[in-house]
C-alpha positions as CSV (number, residue, x, y, z in Angstrom):
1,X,-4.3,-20.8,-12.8
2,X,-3.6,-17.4,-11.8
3,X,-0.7,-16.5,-9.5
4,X,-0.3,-13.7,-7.0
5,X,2.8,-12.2,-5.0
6,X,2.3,-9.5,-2.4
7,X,5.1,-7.6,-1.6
8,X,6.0,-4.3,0.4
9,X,4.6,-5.3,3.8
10,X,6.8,-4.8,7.3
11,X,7.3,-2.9,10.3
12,X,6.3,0.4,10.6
13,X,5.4,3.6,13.2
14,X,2.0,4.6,13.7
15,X,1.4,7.8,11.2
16,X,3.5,6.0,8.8
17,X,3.3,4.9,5.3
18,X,4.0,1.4,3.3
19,X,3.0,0.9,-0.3
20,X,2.3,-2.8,-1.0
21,X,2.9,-4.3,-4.5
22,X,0.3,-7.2,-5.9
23,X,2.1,-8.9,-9.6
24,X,0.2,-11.5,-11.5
25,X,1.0,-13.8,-13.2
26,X,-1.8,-12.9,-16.0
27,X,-2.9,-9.8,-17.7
28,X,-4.6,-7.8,-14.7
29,X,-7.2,-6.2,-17.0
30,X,-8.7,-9.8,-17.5
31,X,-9.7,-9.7,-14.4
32,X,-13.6,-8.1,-13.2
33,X,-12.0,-7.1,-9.9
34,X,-8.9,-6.7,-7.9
35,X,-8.7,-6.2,-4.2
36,X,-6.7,-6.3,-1.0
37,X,-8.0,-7.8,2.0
38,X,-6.8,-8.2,5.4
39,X,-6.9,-10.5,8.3
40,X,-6.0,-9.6,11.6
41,X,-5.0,-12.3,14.4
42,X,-8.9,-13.9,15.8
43,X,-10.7,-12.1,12.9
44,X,-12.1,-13.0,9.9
45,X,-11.0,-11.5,6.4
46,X,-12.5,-8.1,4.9
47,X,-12.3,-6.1,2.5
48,X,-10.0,-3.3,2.3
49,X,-10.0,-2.0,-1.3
50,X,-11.5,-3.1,-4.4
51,X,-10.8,-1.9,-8.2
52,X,-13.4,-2.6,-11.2
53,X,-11.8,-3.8,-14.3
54,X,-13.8,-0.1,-15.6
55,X,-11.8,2.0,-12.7
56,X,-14.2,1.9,-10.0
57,X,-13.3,1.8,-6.8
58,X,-14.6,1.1,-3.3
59,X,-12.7,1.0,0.3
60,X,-13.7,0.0,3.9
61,X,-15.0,2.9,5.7
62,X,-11.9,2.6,8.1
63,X,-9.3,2.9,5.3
64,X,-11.1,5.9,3.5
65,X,-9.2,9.0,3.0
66,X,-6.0,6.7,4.0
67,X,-5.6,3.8,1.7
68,X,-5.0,4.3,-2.4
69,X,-5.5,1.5,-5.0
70,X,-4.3,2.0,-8.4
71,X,-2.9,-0.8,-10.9
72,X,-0.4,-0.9,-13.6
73,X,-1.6,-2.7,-16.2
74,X,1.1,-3.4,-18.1
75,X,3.3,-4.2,-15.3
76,X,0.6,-7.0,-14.1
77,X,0.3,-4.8,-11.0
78,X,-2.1,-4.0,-8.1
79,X,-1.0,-1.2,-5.3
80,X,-2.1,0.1,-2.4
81,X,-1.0,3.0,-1.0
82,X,-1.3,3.3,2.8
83,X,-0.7,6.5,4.5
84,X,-1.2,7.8,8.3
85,X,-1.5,4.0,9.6
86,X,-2.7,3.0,12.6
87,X,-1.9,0.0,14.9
88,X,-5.3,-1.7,14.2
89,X,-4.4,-1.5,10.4
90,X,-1.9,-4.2,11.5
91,X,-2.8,-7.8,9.5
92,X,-1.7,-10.1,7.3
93,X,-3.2,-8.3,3.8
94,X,-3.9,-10.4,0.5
95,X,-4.5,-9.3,-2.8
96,X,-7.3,-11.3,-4.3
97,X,-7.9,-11.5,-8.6
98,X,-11.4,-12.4,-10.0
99,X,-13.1,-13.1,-12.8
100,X,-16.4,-13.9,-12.9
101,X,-16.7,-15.4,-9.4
102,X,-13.6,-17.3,-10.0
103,X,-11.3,-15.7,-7.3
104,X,-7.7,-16.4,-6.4
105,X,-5.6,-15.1,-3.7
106,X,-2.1,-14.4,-2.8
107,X,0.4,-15.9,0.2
108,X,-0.3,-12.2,1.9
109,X,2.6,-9.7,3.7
110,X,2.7,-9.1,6.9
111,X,1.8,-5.3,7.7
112,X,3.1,-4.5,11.4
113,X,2.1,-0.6,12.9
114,X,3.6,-0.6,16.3
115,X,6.0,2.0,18.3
């Protein structure tokens, strides 16, 4: 069983920046992908950013150029960097570990742009 704690979420101004914090409870390189996702309030899940146990990357055409993943390896660690947000970035966002097409998912943080 894999374990996942997102951390880092909260309030914040539009233009702003919040870097959230996946840990694991297993060695992250074990893993074939890691990836945040987000939910908003009446819509469904999607993908926000996605790492490749090789390094690849691959983000949502409305978080390019905004949004960073990177991992720590040793600290068991996903991040994502989120710069210049907006108010429709606002969502619940889960970090989500798998291994060949087993997935497990965090609890989420709550990510709140708003004036």
């Amino acid at each position: 069983q894999v374990q996942l704690m997102e951390s880092g979420g909260g309030l914040v101004q539009p233009g702003g920046s919040l870097r959230l914090s996946c840990v694991a409870s297993i060695n992250i390189f074990s893993a074939n992908v890691m990836g945040w996702y987000r939910q908003a309030p009446g819509n469904q899940r999607e993908l926000v950013a996605i790492m490749t146990s090789g390094g690849s990357t691959k983000y949502a055409d409305s978080v390019k150029g905004r949004f960073t993943i990177s991992r720590d390896n040793a600290k068991n660690t996903v991040y994502l960097q989120m710069n210049s947000l907006k108010s429709e970035d606002t969502a619940v966002y889960y970090c989500k570990y798998d291994r060949f097409g087993f997935d497990y998912w965090g609890q989420g943080t709550q990510v709140t742009v708003s004036s």
